[in-house]
C-alpha positions as CSV (number, residue, x, y, z in Angstrom):
1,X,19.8,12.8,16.0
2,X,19.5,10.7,12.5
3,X,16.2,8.8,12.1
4,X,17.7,5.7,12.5
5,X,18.8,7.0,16.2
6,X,15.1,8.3,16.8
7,X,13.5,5.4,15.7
8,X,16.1,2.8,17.1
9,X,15.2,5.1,21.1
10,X,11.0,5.7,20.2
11,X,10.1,1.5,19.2
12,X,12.1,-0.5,21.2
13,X,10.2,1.0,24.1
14,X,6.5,1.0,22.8
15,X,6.8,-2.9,21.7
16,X,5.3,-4.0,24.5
17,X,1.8,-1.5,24.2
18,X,1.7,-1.2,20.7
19,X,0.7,-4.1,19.2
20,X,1.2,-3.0,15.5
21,X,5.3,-2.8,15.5
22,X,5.4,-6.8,16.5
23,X,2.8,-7.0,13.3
24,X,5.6,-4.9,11.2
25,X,8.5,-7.0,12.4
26,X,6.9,-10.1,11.8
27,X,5.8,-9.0,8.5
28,X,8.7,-7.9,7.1
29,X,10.9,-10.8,8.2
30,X,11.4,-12.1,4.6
31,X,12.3,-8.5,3.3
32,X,14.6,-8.1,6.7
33,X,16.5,-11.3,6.2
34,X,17.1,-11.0,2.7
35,X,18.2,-7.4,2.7
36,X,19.5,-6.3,5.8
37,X,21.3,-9.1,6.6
38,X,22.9,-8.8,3.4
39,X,23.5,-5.2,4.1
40,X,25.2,-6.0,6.8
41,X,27.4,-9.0,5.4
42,X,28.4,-6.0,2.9
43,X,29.7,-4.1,5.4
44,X,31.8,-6.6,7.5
45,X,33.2,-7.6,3.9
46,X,34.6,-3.8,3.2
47,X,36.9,-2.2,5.4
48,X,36.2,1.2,3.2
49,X,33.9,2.7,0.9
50,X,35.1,2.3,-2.5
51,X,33.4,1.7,-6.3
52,X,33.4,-1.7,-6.0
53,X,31.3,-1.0,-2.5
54,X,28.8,1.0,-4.1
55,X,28.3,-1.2,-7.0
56,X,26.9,-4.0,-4.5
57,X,25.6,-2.1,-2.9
58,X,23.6,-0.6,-5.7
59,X,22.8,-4.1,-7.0
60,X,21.3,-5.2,-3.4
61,X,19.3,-2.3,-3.6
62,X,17.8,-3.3,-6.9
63,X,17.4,-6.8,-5.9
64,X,14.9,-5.7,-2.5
65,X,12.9,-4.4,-6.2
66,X,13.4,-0.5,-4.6
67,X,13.2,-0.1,-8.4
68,X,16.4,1.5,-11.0
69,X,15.3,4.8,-11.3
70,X,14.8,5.2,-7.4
71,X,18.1,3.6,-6.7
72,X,19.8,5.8,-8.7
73,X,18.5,9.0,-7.5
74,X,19.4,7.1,-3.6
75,X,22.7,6.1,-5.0
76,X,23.5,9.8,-6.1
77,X,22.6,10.8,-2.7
78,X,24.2,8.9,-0.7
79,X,27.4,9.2,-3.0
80,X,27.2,12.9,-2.2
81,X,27.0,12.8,1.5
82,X,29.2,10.3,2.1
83,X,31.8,13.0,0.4
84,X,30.9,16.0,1.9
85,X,30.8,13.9,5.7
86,X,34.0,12.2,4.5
87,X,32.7,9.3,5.6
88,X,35.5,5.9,5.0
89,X,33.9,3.0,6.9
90,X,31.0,0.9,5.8
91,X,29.8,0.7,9.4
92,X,28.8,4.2,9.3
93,X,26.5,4.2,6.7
94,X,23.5,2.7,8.3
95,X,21.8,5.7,9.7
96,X,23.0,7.7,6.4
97,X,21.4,4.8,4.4
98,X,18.0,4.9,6.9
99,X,18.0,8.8,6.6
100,X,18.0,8.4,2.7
101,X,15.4,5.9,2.2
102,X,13.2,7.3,4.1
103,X,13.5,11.2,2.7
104,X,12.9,9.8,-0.7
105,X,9.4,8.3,0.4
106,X,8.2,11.5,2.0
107,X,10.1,14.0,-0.6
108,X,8.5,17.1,1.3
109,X,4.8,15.4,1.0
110,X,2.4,15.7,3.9
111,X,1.6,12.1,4.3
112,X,-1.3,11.3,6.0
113,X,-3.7,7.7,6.3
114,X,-6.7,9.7,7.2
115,X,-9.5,9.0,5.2
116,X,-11.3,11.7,3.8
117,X,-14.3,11.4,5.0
118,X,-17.7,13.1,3.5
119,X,-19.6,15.4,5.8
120,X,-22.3,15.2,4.1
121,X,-23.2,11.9,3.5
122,X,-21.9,8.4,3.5
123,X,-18.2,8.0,2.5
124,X,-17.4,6.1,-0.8
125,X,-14.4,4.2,-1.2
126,X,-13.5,2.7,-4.9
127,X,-11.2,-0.6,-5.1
128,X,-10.1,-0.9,-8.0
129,X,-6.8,-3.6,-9.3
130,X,-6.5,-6.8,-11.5
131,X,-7.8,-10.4,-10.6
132,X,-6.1,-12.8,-7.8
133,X,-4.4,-9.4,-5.7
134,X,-6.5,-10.3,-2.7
135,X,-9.2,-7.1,-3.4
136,X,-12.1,-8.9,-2.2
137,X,-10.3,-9.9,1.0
138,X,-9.3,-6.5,1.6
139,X,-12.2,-5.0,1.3
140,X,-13.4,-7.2,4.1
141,X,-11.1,-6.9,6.0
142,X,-11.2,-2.8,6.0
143,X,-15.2,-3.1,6.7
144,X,-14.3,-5.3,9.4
145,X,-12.1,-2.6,10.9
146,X,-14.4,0.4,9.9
147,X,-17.2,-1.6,11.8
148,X,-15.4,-1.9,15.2
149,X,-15.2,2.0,15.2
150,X,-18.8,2.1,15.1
151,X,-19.2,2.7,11.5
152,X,-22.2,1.6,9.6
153,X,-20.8,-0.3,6.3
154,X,-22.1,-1.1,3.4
155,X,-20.5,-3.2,0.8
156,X,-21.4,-3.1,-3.5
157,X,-20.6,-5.8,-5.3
158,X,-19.7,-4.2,-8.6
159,X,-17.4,-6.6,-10.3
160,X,-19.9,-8.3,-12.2
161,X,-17.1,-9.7,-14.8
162,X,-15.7,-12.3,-12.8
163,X,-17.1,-15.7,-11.8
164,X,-17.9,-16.3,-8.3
165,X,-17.2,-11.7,-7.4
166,X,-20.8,-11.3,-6.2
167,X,-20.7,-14.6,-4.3
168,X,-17.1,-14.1,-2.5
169,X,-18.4,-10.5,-1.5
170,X,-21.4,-11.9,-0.4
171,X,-20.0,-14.2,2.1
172,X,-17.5,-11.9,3.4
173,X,-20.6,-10.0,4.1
174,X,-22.2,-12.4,6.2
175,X,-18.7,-13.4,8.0
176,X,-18.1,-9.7,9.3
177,X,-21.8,-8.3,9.7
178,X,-22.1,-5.9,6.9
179,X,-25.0,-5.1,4.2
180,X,-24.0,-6.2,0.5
181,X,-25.7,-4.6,-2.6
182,X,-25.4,-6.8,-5.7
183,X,-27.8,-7.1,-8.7
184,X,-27.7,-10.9,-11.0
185,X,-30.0,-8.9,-13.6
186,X,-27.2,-6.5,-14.6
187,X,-23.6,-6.9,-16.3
188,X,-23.3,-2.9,-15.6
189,X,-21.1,-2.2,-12.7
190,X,-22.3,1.6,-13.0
191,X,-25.8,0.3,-12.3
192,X,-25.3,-1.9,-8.9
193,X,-23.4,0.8,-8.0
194,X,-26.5,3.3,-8.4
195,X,-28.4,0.9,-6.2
196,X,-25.8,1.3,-3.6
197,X,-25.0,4.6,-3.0
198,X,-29.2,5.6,-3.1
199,X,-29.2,3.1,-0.6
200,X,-26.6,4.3,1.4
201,X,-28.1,7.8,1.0
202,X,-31.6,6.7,1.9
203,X,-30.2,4.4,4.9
204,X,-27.6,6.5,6.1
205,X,-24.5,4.5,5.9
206,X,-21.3,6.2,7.4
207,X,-19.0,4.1,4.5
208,X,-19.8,2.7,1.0
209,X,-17.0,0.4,-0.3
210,X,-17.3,-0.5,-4.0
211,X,-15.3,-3.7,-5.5
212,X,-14.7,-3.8,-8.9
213,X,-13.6,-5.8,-12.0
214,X,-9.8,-5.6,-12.9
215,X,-9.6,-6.2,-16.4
216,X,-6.6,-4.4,-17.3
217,X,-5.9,-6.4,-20.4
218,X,-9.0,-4.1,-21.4
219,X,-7.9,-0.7,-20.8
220,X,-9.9,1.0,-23.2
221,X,-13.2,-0.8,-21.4
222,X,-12.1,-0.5,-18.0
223,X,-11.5,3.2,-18.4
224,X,-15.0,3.9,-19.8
225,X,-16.2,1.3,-17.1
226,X,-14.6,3.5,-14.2
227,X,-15.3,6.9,-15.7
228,X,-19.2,5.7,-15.7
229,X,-18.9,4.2,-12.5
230,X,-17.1,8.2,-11.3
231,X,-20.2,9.8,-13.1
232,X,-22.8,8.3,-11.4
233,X,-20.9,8.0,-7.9
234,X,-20.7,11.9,-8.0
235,X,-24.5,12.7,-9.1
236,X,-25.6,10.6,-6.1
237,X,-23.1,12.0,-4.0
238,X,-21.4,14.9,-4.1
239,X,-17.5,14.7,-4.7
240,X,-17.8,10.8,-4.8
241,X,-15.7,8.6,-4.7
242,X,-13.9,10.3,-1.7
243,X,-10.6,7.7,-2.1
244,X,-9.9,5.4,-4.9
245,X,-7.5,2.3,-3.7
246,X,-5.0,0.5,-6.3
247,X,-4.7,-2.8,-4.2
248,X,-1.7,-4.8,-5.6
249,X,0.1,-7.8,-4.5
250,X,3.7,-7.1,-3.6
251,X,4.8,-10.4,-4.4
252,X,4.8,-9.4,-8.1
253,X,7.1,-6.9,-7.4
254,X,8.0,-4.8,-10.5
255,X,4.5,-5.9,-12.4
256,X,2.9,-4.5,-9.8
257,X,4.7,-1.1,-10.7
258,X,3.6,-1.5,-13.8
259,X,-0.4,-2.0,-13.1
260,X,0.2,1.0,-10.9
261,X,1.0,3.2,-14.0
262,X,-1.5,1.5,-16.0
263,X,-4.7,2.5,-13.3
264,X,-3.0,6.1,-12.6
265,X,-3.6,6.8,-16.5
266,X,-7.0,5.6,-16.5
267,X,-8.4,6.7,-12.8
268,X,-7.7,9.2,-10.1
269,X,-6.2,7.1,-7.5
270,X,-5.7,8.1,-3.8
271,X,-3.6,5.3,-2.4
272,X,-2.3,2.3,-3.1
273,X,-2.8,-1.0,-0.9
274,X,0.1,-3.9,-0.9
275,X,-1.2,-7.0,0.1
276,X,1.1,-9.6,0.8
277,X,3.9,-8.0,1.8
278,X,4.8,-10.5,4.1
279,X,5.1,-13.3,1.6
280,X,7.7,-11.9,-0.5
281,X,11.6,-10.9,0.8
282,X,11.5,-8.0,-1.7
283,X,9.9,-5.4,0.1
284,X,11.5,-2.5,-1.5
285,X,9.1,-1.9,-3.6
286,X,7.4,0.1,-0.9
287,X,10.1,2.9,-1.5
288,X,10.1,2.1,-5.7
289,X,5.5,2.6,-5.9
290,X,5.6,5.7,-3.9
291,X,8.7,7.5,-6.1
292,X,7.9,6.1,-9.7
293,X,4.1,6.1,-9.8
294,X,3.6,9.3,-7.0
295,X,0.8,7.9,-5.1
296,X,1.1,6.8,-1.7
297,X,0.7,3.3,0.2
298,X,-1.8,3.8,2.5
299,X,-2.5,0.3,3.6
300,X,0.1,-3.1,3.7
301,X,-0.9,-6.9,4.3
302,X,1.6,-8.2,6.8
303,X,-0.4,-11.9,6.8
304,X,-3.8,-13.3,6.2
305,X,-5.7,-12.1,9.8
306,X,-7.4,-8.9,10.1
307,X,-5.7,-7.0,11.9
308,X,-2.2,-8.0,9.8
309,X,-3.9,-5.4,7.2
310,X,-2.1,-2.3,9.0
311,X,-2.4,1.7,8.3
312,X,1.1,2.1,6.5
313,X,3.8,4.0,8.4
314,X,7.0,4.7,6.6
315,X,8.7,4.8,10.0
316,X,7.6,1.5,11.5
317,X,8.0,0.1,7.9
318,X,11.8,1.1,8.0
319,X,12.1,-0.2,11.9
320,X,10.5,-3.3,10.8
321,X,13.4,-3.4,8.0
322,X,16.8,-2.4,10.2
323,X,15.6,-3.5,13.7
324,X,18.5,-6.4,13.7
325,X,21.0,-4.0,12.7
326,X,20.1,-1.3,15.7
């Protein structure tokens, strides 16, 4: 049985219970009616699989912003199997097309949205990502759903380049019930975030989760600003930060690639957040972050409530994309 087949019998059924795959669908209804029902238009139009077939195909593909490179590795794929399975309808490719999609996320990795906690002290997470991609928000939101799992929370308000940071932070902390460390005597992000991790240690929080400026015009600055920021996360507490975040806004589609790149050179990042996801229609570029930049998505905004910031699951993700065509 072909994903498509597994996923088409295992969602249909949970709908109902699980809450999160009506989130997905929702979510991904801009991506879904852009793509798939074009994929499906394409199909209807060909009677077989020829070049001109492939071409659209191929330029479908790049339009959803699945990115060249990875559609040309899927291209060559599919190509291939449709050969050897001497496969002559278009109507047959959809579970060939689902297959393929979703073997290039995984390629062999053991993906997992754990995070890695510390056992030995509180937990630090690292945000890191330019201006206006919804950090801030994100980060509330993710206390928000560390706190209804009993964790204690604190928040550091470490972006202390743009106007209004500490404030915004600050507010968020009142809204959800969580602790904010922030300092107005210091420009030195390294420095707040001493405060906040000694008083993590010294309070036992279960979670520290650091915001920070994005100033990637400045990479020069923002590297030695994150390096410091590493240093003295690690002295206070071993192994520190446990996961670094990218959070990026998928309605910029292939910039967003690009700032991926950028932070991957400068920090070690753990996983990548896509907020908005549900405001653009080319949600491809899911597939494109994971293959050209090699860090996962561990985390997708599918709309502006809490609990529309979901754990990211490659399998609901491609369910969310095909359900009208199963």
């Amino acid at each position: 049985m072909g994903l498509f087949s597994k996923l088409k019998n295992v969602f249909k059924k949970e709908t109902k219970e699980d809450k999160s795959i009506s989130t997905y669908e929702k979510g991904l209804s801009k991506t879904r009616r852009s793509f798939v029902n074009k994929l499906a238009d394409l199909s209807k139009e060909y009677d077989e699989i020829n070049e001109n077939y492939f071409e659209e195909l191929e330029e479908l593909l790049i339009n959803a912003d699945i990115g060249v490179n990875t559609v040309m590795e899927f291209m060559d794929k599919l190509q291939k199997r449709v050969s050897k399975e001497k496969i002559k309808s278009p109507s047959e490719l959809t579970e060939i097309i689902v297959d393929e999609l979703f073997i290039i996320y995984v390629n062999d990795d053991i993906l997992s949205n754990k995070i890695n906690y510390n056992d030995n002290g509180p937990t630090v997470l690292l945000f890191v990502g330019v201006n206006g991609v919804g950090k801030t928000t994100t980060i509330a939101k993710l206390a928000s759903k560390f706190k209804k799992i009993g964790k204690k929370v604190l928040l550091v308000a470490a972006d202390t380049f743009r106007a209004g940071a500490k404030e915004q932070l600050i507010s968020w902390g009142q809204k959800i019930g969580c602790d904010v460390v922030k300092d107005d005597n210091t420009t030195d992000p390294a420095s707040v975030v001493y405060q906040g991790l000694e008083k993590a240690k010294k309070e036992e929080y279960d979670l520290v989760l650091i915001d920070t400026a994005g100033r990637l015009q400045n990479k020069v600055n923002l590297m030695k600003e994150l390096e410091k920021i590493n240093n003295v996360a690690n002295k206070i507490i071993e192994g520190a930060p446990q996961e670094t975040f990218l959070v990026i806004d998928a309605t910029t589609g292939q910039n967003g690639i690009s700032q991926a790149k950028a932070f991957k050179e400068i920090t070690n990042l753990t996983g990548i957040i896509l907020t908005k996801l549900d405001g653009t229609a080319k949600g491809g570029i899911v597939i494109a972050i994971k293959e050209e930049v090699g860090v996962p998505v561990r985390y997708i905004g599918l709309g502006e409530k809490e609990e529309d910031l979901q754990d990211f699951d490659i399998e609901k993700y491609i369910y969310g994309l095909f359900k009208d065509m199963m």
